[in-house]
C-alpha positions as CSV (number, residue, x, y, z in Angstrom):
1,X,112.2,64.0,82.9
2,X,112.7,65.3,80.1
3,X,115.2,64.3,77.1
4,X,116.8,65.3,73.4
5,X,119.8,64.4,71.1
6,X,122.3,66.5,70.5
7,X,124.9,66.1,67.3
8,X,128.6,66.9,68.2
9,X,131.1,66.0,65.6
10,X,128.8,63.9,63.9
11,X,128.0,62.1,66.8
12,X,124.3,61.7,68.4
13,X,124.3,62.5,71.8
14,X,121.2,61.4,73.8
15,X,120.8,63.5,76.7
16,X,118.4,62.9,79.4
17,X,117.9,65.5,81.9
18,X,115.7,65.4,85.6
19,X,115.0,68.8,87.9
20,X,114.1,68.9,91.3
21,X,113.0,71.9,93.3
22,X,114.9,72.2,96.4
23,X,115.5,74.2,99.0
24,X,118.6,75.7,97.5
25,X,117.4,76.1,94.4
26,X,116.8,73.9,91.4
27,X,118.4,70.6,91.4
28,X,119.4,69.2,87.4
29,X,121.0,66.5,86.9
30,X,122.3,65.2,83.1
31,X,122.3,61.9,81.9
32,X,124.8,61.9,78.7
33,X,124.8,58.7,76.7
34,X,127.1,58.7,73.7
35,X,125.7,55.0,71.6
36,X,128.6,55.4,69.3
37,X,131.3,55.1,72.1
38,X,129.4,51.5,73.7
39,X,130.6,48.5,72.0
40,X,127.2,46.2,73.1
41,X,129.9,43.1,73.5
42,X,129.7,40.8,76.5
43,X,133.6,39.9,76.5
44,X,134.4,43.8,76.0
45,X,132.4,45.1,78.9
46,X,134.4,42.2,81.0
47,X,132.6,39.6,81.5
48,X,135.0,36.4,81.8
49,X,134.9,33.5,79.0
50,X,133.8,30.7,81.8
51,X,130.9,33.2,83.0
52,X,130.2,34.0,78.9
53,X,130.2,30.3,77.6
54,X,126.6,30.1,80.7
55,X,124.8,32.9,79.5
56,X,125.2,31.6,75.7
57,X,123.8,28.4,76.9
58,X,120.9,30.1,79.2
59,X,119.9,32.9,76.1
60,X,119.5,29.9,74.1
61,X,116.7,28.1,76.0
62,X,113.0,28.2,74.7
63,X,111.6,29.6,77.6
64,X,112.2,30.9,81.6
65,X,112.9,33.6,83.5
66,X,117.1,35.4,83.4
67,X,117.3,38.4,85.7
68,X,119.8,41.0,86.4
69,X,119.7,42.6,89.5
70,X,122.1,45.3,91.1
71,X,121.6,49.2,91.9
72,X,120.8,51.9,89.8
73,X,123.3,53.2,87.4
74,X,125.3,49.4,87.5
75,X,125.4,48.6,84.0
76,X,122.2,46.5,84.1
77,X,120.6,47.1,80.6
78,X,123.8,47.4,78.8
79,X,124.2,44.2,79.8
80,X,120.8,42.5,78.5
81,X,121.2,44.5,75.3
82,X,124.9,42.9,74.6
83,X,123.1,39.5,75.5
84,X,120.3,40.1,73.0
85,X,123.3,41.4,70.4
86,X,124.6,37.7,70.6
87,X,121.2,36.5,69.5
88,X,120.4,35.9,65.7
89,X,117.1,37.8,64.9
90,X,116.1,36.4,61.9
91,X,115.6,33.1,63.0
92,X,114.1,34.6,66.9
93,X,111.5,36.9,66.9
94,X,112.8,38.8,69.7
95,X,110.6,42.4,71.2
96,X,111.6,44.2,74.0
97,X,109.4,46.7,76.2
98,X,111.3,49.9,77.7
99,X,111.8,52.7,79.8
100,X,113.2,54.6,77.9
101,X,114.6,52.3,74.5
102,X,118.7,53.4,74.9
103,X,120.0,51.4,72.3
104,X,118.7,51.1,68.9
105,X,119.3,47.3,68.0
106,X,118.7,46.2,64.4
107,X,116.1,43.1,63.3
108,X,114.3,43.7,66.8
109,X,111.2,45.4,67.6
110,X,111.5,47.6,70.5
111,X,108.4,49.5,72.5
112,X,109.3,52.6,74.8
113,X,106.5,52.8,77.7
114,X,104.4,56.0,77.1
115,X,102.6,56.4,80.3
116,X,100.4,59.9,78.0
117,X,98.8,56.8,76.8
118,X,98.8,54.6,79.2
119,X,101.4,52.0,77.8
120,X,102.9,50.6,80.7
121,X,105.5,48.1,81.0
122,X,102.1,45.6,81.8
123,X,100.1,46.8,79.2
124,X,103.0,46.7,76.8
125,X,104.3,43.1,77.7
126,X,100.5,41.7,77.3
127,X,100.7,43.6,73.5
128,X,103.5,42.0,72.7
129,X,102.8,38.2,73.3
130,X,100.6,38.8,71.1
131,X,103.2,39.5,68.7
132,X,103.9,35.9,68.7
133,X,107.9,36.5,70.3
134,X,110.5,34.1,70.8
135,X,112.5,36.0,72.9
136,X,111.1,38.8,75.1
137,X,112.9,41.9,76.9
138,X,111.5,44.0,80.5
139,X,113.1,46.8,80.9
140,X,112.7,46.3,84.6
141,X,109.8,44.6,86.8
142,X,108.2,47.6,88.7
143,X,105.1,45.9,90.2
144,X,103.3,42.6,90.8
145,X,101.3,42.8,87.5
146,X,104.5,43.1,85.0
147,X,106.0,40.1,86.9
148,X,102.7,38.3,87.0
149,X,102.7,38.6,83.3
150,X,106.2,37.8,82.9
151,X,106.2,34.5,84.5
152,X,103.1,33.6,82.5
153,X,104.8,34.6,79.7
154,X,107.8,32.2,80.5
155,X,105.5,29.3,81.2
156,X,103.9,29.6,77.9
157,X,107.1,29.2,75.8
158,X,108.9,32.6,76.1
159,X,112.4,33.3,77.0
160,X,111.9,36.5,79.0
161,X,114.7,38.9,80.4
162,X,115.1,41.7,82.6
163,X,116.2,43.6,85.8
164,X,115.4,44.3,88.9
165,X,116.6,46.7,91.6
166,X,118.2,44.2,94.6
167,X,121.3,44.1,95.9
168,X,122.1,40.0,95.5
169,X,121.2,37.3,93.1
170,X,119.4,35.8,96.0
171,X,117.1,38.7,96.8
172,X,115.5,38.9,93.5
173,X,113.6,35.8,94.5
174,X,112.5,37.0,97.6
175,X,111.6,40.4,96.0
176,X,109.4,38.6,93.4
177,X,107.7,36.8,95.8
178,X,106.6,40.2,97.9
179,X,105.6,41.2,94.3
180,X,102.8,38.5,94.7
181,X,104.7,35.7,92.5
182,X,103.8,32.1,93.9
183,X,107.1,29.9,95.1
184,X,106.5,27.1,92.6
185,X,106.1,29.4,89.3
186,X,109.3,31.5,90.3
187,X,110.7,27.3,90.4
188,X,109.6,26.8,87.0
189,X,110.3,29.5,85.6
190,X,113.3,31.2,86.8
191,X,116.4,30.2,85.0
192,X,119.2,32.3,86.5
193,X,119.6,35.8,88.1
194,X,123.1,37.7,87.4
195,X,124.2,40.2,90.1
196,X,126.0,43.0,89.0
197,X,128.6,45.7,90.2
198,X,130.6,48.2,88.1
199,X,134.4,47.8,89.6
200,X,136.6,50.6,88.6
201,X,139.8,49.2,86.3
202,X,143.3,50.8,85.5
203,X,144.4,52.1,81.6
204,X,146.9,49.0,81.3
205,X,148.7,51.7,78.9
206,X,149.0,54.4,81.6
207,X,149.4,52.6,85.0
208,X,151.9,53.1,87.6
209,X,153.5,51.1,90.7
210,X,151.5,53.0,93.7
211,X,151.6,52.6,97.3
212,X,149.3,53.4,99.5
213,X,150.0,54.7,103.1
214,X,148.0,55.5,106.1
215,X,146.9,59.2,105.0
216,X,145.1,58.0,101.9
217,X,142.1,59.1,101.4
218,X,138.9,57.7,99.7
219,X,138.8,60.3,96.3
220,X,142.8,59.0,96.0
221,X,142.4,56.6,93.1
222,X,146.1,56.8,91.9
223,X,147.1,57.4,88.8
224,X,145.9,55.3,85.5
225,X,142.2,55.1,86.4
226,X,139.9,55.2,83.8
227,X,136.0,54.0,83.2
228,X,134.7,51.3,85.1
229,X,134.0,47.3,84.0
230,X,131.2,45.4,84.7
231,X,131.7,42.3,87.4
232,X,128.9,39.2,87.7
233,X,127.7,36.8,89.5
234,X,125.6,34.1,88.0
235,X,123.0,32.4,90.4
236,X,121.2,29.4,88.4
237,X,118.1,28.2,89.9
């Protein structure tokens, strides 16, 4: 993969691209992601006050486990990095470890993983609890080791977040546990897992009445659609 930032109307575009041989030809795919136009706000990328007013109270614990889970592309580390936004980092010394570091966020230090030399998300979490953090961000547990670590790391008076690729709240704790994670740490340490979905929404400026009738198809959206919204659900343990 490779990446670069473009400047369009005095805007930095980061622009991420991946090719695979096929055998058709050359497959590209382009990964445009425009941090002027994201607005890192919790309420603003739709998540409801009630649901809010919980993950204020669970990002201000000392220490455990909050994971997001959902597939790929679902709005997963936009929404850690609005959570970390609501956190003051002058008074929480908050580090992060990712793959790649999409969001530049102010008072916190963040590592990209590097594997040319070997920093991997392990490697990189052990570095920085050495840091001495208060708050700690995982891009995404890959592998037994980085969630080994991280539950160590919530035991020992961390608050740690990240993702992971499941489908339900529920099946993050199942996924840990083929990861090699004992059943009483993940009790100890896991706070709350957050499934998401992106769910498409309607301009409220440009919608109309529409009916639809037998012969609609799947790609008939009707008219007023615009960019999806995020939609959670909060398991606590």
């Amino acid at each position: 993969m490779a990446a670069w930032r473009w400047r369009i109307g005095g805007r930095a575009i980061d622009v991420r691209v991946s090719t695979l041989p096929s055998s058709h030809g050359e497959r590209v795919v382009l990964r445009l992601l425009d941090k002027n136009s994201v607005n890192l706000d919790l309420l603003t990328l739709g998540m409801p006050p009630a649901l809010l007013d919980r993950v204020d109270a669970l990002i201000a614990r000392p220490h455990g486990i909050i994971l997001v889970t959902g597939p790929t592309g679902s709005g997963k580390s936009t929404t850690l990095y609005a959570a970390l936004s609501r956190l003051d980092a002058r008074e929480r010394n908050i580090m992060t470890i990712e793959d790649p570091v999409e969001y530049e966020l102010e008072g916190i230090g963040q590592t990209q993983v590097n594997a040319k030399v070997e920093m991997t998300f392990a490697r990189g979490l052990r570095a920085i609890l050495r840091q001495d953090p208060d708050v700690v961000l995982v891009g995404e547990i890959r592998d037994g080791e980085t969630a080994q670590i991280a539950v160590q790391a919530s035991l020992t008076g961390h608050l740690v977040l990240s993702t992971l690729h499941t489908n339900s709240a529920l099946g993050a704790i199942s996924r840990l546990q083929d990861m090699g994670v004992e059943p009483f740490l993940l009790s100890t340490s896991l706070l709350a897992v957050m499934s998401q979905r992106l769910v498409r929404q309607l301009c409220p400026h440009c919608r109309q009445p529409w009916q639809a009738d037998a012969n609609t198809g799947p790609a008939d959206g009707g008219p007023g659609r615009r960019a999806a919204v995020a939609a959670q659900r909060l398991s606590g343990v």
